[in-house]
Every structure is written in C-alpha cells, then in structure tokens.
C-alpha positions as CSV (number, residue, x, y, z in Angstrom):
1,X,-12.8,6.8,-8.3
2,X,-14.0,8.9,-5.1
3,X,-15.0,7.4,-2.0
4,X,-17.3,8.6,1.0
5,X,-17.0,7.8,4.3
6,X,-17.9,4.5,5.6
7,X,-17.1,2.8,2.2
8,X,-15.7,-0.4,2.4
9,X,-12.7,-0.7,0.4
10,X,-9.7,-3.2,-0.6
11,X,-6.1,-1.9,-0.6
12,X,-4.7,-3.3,-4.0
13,X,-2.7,-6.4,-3.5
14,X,0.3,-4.8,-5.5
15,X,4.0,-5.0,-5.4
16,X,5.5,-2.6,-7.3
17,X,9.0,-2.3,-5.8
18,X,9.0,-6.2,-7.1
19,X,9.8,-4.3,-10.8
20,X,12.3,-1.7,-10.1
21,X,12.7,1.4,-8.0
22,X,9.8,2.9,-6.2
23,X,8.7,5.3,-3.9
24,X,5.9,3.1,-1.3
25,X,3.8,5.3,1.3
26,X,1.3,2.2,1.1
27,X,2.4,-0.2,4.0
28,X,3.0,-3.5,3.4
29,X,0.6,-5.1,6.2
30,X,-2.8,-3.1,4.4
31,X,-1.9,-4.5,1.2
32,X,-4.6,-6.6,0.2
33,X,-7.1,-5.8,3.5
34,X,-10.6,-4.5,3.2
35,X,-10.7,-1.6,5.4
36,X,-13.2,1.4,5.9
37,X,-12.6,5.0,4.4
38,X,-12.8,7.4,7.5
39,X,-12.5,10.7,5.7
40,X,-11.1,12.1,2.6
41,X,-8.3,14.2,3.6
42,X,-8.0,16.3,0.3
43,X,-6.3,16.1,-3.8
44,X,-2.2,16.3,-3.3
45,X,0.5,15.4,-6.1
46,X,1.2,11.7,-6.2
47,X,4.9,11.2,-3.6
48,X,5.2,8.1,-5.9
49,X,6.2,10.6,-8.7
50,X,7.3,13.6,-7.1
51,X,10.1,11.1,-5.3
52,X,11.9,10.9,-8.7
53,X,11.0,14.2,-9.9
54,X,8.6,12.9,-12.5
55,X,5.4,15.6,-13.0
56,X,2.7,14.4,-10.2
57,X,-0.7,14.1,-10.9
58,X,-2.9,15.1,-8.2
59,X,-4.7,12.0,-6.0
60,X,-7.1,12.0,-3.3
61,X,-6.0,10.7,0.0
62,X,-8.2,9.5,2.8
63,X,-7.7,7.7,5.9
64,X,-8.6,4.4,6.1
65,X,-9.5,1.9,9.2
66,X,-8.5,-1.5,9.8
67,X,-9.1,-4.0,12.6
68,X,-6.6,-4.7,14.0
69,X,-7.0,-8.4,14.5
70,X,-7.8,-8.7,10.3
71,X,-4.4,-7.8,10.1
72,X,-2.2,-9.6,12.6
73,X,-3.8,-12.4,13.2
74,X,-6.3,-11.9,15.9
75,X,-3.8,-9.5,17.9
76,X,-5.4,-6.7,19.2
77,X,-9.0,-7.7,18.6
78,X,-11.0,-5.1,19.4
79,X,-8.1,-2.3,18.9
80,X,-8.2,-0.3,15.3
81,X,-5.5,1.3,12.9
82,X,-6.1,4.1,10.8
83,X,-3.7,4.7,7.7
84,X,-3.3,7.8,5.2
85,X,-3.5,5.9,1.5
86,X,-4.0,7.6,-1.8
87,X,-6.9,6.6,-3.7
88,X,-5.3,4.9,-6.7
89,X,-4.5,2.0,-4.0
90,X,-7.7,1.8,-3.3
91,X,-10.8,-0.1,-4.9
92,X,-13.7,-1.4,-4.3
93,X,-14.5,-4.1,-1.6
C-alpha cells in the first residue's frame, strides 16, 4: 500500500526481534502510534534483508510525524518528531 501526504497512519504494533535475529530501523517508541505521513521519500531495498544478505525487495519509505506528547506522555506538548519508516510498518489508521 502507498500513502500520500497527510494520511493518517498506525506504526504496526510488532516485535519481531521477540522471534530471533533481526535487523530494526523502526524505533521502539512509534510502535503502535498513529502518526501523519509527511512525504514519501522514494522505493529503496528493504535494510531488514539486506542486513543478513538475504535478496531485498524494494519498499517505499516516507517520513512520518508524531506529537510529541502522544508519545511520552504529555512531554513536549506542542513539540513534533518526524521519523523515516518503511511502508510495510505502516497501515492504515
């Protein structure tokens, strides 16, 4: 699935280095947010694969906003984060 900007999206509330060795970009503190796609940044080969040499399918990657105070409780409450996450993280909010 693509995304445009100002979709509202939800960062997959997965774990996968919970079932063996894994190569993460996606940080732990978006994992399960809703955020707001920014801009899609382009197709690039999946680092999840190309980490163990495996053959790496290519992925669209946007940047994604949060607020800040969503994700650390109420810190920072009018204050933003923007992250780089690959679209198979992503789904629909």
């Amino acid at each position: 699935m693509t995304y445009s900007a100002g979709a509202t999206v939800r960062v997959k509330d997965d774990w996968p280095e919970t079932r063996g060795p894994v190569h993460i970009r996606t940080p732990h503190y978006v994992r399960g947010q809703r955020g707001t796609v920014v801009r899609h940044l382009g197709d690039f080969p999946n680092p999840e694969d190309l980490a163990f040499a495996r053959p790496a399918e290519q992925r669209p990657l946007y940047h994604v906003r949060f607020g800040m105070a969503a994700l650390w409780n109420g810190q920072g409450a009018s204050d933003e984060v923007q992250v780089e996450i690959f679209g198979h993280w992503l789904e629909p909010a």
